[in-house]
N, CA, C and O atoms as a printed pandas DataFrame, in Angstrom:
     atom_number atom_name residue_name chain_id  residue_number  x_coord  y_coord  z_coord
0              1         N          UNK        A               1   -2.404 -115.929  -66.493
1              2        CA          UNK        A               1   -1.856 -114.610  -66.255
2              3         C          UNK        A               1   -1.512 -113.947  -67.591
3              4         O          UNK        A               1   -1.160 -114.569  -68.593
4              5         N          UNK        A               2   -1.671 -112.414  -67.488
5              6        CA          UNK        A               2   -2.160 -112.215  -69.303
6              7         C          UNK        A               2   -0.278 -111.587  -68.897
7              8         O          UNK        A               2    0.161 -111.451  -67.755
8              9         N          UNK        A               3    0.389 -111.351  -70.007
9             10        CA          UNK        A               3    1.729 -111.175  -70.229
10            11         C          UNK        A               3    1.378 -109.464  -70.699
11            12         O          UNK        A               3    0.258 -109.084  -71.041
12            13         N          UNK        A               4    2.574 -108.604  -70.623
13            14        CA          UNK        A               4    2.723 -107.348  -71.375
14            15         C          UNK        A               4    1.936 -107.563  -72.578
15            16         O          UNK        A               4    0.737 -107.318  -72.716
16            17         N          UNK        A               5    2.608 -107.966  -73.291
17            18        CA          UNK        A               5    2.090 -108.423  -74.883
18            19         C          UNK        A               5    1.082 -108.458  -75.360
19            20         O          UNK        A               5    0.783 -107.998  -76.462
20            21         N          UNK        A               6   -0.013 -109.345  -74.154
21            22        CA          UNK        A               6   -0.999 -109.882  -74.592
22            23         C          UNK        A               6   -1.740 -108.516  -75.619
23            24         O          UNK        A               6   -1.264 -107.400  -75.823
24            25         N          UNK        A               7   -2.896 -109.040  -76.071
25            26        CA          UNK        A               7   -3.695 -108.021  -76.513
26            27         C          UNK        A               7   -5.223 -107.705  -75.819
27            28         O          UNK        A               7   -5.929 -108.685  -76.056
28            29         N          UNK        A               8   -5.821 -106.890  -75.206
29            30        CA          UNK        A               8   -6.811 -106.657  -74.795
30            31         C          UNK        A               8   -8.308 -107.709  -75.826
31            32         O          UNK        A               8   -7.776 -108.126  -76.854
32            33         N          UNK        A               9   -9.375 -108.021  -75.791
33            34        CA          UNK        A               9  -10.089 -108.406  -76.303
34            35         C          UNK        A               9  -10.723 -107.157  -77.596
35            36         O          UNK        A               9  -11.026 -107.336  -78.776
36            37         N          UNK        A              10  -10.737 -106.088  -76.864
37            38        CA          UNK        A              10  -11.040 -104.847  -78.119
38            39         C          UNK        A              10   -9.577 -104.855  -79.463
39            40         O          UNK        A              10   -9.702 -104.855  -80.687
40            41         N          UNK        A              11   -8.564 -104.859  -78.811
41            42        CA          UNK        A              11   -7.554 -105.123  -79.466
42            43         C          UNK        A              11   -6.862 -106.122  -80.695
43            44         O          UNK        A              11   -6.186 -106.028  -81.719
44            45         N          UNK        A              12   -7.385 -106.913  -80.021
45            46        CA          UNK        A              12   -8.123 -108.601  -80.707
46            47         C          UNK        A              12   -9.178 -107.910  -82.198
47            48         O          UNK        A              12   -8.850 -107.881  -83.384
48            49         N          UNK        A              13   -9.940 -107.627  -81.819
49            50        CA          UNK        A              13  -10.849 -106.899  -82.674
50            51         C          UNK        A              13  -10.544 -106.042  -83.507
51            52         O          UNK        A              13  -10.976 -106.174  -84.652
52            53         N          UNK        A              14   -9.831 -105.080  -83.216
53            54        CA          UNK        A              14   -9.265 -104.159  -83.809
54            55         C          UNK        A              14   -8.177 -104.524  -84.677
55            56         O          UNK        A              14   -8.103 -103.947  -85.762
56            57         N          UNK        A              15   -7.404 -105.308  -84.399
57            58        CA          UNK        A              15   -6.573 -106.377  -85.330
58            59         C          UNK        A              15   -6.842 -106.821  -86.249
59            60         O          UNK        A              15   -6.125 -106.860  -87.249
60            61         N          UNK        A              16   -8.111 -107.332  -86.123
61            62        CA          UNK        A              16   -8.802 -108.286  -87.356
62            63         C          UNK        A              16   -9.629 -107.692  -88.020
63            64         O          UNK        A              16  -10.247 -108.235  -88.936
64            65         N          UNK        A              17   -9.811 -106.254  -87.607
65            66        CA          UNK        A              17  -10.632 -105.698  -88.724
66            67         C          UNK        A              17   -9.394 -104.645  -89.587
67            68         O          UNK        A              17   -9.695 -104.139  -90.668
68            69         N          UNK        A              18   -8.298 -104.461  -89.084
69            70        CA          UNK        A              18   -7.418 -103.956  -89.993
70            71         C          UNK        A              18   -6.580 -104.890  -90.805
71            72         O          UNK        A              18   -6.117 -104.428  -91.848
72            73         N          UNK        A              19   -6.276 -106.293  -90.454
73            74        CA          UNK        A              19   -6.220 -106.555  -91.124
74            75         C          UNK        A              19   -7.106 -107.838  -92.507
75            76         O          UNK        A              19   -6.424 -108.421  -93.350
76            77         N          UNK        A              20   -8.475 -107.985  -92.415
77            78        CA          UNK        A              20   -9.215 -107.986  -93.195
78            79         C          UNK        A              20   -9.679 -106.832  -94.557
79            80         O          UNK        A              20  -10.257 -107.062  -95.619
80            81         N          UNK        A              21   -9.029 -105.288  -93.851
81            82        CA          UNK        A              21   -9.145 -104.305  -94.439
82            83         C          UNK        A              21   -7.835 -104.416  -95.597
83            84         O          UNK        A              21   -7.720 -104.547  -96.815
84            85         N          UNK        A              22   -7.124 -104.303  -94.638
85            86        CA          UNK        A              22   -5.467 -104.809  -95.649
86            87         C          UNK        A              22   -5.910 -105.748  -96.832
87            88         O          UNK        A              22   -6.000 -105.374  -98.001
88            89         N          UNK        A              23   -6.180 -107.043  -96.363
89            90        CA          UNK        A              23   -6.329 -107.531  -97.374
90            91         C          UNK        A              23   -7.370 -107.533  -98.473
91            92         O          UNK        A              23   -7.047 -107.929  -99.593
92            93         N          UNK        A              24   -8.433 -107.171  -98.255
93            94        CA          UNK        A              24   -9.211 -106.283  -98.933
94            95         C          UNK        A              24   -9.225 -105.261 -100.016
95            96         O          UNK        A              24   -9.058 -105.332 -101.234
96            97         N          UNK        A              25   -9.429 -104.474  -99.345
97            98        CA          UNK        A              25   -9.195 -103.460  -99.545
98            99         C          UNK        A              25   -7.717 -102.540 -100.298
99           100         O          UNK        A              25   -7.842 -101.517 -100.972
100          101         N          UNK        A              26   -6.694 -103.059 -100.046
101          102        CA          UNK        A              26   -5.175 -102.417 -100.153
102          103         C          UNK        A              26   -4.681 -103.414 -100.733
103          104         O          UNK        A              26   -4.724 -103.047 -101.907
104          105         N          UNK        A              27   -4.178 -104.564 -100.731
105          106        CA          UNK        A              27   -3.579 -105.201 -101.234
106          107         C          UNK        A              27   -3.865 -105.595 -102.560
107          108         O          UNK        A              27   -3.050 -106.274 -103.185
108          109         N          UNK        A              28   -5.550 -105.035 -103.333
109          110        CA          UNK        A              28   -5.703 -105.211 -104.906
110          111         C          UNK        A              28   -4.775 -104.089 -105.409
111          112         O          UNK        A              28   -4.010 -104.159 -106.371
112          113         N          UNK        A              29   -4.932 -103.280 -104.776
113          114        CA          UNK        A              29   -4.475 -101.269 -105.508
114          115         C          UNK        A              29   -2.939 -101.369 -105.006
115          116         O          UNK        A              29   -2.290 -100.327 -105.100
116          117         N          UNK        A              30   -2.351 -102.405 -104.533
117          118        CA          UNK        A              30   -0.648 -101.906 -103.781
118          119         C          UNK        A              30   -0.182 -101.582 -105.487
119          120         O          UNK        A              30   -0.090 -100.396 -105.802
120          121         N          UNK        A              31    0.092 -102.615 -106.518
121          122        CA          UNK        A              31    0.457 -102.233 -107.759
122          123         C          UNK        A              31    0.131 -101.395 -107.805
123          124         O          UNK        A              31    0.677 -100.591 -107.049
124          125         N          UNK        A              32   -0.865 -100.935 -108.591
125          126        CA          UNK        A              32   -1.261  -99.725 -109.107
126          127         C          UNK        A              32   -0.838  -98.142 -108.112
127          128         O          UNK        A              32   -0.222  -97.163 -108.535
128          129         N          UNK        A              33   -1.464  -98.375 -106.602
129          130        CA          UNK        A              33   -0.679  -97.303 -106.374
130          131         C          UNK        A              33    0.802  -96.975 -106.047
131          132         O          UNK        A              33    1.140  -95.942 -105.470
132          133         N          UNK        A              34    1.795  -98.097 -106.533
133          134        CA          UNK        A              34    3.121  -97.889 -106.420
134          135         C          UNK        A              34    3.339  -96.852 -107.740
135          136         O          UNK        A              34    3.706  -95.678 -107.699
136          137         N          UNK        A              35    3.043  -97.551 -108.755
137          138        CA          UNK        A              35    2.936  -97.412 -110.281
138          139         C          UNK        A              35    2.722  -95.877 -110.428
139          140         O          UNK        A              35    3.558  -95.155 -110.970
140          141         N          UNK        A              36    1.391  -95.367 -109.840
141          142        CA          UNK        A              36    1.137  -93.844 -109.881
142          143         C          UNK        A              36    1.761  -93.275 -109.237
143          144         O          UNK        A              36    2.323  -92.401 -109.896
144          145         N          UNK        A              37    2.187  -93.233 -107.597
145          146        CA          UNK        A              37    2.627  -92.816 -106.927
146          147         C          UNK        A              37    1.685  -92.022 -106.199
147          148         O          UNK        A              37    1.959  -90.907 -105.756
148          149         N          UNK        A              38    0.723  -92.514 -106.089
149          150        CA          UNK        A              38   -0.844  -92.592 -105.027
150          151         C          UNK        A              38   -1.583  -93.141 -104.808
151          152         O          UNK        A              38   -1.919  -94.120 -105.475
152          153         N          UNK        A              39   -2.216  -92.699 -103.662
153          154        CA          UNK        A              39   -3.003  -92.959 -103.177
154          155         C          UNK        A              39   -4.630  -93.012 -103.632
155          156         O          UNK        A              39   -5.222  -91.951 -103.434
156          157         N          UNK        A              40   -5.416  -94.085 -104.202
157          158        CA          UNK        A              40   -6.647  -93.571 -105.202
158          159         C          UNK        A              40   -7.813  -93.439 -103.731
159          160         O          UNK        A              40   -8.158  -94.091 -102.745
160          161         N          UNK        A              41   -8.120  -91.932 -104.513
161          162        CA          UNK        A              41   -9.619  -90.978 -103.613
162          163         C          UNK        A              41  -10.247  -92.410 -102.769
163          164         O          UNK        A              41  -10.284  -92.681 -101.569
164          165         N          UNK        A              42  -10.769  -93.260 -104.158
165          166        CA          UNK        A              42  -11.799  -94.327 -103.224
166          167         C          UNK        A              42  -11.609  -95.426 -101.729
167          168         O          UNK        A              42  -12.335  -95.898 -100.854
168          169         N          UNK        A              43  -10.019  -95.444 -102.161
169          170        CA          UNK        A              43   -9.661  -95.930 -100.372
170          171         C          UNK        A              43   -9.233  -94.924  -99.497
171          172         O          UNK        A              43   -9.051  -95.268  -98.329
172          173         N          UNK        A              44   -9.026  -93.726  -99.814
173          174        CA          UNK        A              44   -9.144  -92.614  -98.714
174          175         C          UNK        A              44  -10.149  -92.811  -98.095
175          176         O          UNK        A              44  -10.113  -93.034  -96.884
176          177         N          UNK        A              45  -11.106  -92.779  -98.689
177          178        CA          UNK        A              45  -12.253  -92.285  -98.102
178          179         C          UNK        A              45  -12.854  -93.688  -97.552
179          180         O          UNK        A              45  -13.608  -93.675  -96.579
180          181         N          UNK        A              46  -12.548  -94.739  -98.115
181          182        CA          UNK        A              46  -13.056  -96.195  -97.231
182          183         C          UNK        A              46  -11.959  -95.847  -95.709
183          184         O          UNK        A              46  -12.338  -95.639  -94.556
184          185         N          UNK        A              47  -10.998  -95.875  -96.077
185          186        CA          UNK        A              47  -10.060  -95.756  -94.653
186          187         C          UNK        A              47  -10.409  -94.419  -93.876
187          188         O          UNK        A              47   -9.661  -94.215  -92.920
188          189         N          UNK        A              48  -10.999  -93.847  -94.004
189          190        CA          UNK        A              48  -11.537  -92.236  -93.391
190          191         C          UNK        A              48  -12.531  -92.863  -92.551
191          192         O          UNK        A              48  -12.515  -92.908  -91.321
192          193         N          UNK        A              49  -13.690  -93.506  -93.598
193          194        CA          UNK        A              49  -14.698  -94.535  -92.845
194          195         C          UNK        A              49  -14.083  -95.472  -92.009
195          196         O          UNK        A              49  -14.936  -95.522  -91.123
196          197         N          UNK        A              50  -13.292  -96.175  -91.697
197          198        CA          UNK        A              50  -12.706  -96.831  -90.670
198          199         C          UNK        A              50  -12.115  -96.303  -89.439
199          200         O          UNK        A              50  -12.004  -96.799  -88.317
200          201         N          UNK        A              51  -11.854  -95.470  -89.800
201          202        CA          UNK        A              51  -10.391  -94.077  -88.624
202          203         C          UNK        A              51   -9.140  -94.134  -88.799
203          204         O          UNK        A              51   -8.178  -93.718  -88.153
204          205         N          UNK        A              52   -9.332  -95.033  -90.315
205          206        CA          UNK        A              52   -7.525  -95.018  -90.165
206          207         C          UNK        A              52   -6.698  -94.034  -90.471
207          208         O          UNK        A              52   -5.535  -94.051  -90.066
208          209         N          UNK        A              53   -7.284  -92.839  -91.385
209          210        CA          UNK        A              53   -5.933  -91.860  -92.102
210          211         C          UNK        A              53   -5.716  -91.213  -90.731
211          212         O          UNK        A              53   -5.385  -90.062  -91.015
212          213         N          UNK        A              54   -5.723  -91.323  -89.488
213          214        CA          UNK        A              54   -4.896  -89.934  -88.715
214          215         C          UNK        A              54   -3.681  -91.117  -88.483
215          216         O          UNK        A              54   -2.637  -90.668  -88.009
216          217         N          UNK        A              55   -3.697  -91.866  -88.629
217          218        CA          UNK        A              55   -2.486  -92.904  -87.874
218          219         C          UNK        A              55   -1.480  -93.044  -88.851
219          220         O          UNK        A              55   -0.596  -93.814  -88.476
220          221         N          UNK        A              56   -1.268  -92.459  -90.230
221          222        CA          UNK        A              56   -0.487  -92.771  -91.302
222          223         C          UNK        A              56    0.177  -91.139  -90.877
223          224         O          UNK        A              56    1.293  -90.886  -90.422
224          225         N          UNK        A              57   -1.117  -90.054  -91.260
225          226        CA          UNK        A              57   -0.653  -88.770  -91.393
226          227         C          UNK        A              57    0.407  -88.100  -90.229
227          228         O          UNK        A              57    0.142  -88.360  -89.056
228          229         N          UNK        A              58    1.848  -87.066  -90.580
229          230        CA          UNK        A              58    2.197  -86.518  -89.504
230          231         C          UNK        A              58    1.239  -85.454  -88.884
231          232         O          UNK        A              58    0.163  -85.056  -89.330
232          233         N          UNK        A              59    1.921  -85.079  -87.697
233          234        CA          UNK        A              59    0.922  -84.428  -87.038
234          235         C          UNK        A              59    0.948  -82.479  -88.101
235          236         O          UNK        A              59    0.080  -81.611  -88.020
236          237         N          UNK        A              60    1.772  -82.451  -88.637
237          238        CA          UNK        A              60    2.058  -81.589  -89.475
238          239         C          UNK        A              60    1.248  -81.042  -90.137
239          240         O          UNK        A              60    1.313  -79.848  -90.431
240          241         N          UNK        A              61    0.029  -82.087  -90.609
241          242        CA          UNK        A              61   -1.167  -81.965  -91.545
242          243         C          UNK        A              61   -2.259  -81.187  -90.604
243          244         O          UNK        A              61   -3.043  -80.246  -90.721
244          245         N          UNK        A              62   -1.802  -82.245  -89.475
245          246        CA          UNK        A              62   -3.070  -80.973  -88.938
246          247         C          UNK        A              62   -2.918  -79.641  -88.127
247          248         O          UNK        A              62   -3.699  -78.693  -88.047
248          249         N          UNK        A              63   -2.000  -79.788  -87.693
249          250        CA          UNK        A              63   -1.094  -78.679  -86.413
250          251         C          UNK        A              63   -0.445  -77.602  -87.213
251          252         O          UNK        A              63    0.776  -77.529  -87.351
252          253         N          UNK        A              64   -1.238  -76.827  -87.699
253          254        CA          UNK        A              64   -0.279  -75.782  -88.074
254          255         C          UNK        A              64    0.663  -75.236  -87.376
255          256         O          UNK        A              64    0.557  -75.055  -86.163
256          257         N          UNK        A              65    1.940  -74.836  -88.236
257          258        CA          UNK        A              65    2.950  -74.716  -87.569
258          259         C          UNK        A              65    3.098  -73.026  -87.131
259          260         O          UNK        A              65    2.987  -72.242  -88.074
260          261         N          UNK        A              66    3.297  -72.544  -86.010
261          262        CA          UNK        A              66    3.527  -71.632  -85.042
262          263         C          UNK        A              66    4.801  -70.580  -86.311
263          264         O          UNK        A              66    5.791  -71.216  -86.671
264          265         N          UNK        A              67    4.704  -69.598  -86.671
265          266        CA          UNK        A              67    6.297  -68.910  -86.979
266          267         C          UNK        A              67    6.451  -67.685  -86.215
267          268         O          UNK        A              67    5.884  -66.744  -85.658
268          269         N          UNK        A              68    7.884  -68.415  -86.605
269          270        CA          UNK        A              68    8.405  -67.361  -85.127
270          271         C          UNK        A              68    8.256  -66.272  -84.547
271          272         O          UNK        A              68    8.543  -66.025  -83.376
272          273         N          UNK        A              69    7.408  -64.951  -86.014
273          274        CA          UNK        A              69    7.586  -63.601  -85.599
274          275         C          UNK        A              69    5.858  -63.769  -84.818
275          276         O          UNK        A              69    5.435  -62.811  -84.171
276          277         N          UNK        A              70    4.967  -65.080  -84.972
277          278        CA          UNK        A              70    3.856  -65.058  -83.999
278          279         C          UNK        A              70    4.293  -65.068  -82.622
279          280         O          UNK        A              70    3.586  -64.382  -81.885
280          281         N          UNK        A              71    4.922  -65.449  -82.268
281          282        CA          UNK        A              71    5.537  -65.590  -80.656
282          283         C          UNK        A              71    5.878  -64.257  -79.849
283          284         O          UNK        A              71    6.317  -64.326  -78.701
């Protein structure tokens, strides 16, 4: 009997390819981008290729915001 918790089999998957990516990928540049205080272009764009930047970004970036005298 699978519990709340469990993880779906896609989920499973999806797990292990983020974190293979982590370690990969992010965990050479964590120094360096503490140090600068960014983010370097070339893992944007690897994590763009994955789908990951909407899950970091607020929705702010993309939703322009409504002002008031539009209403």
């Amino acid at each position: 009997m699978r519990s709340f918790f469990d993880l779906s089999q896609d989920h499973k998957v999806l797990q292990d390819s983020v974190r293979d990516f982590v370690n990969e990928e992010i965990k050479p540049l964590v120094v360096q981008s503490d140090e600068e205080h960014m983010i370097p272009d070339s893992l944007v764009k690897k994590m763009a290729e994955m789908g990951f930047p909407g899950s970091y970004l607020p929705d702010e970036i993309f939703i322009p915001r409504v002002k008031k005298d539009q209403i």
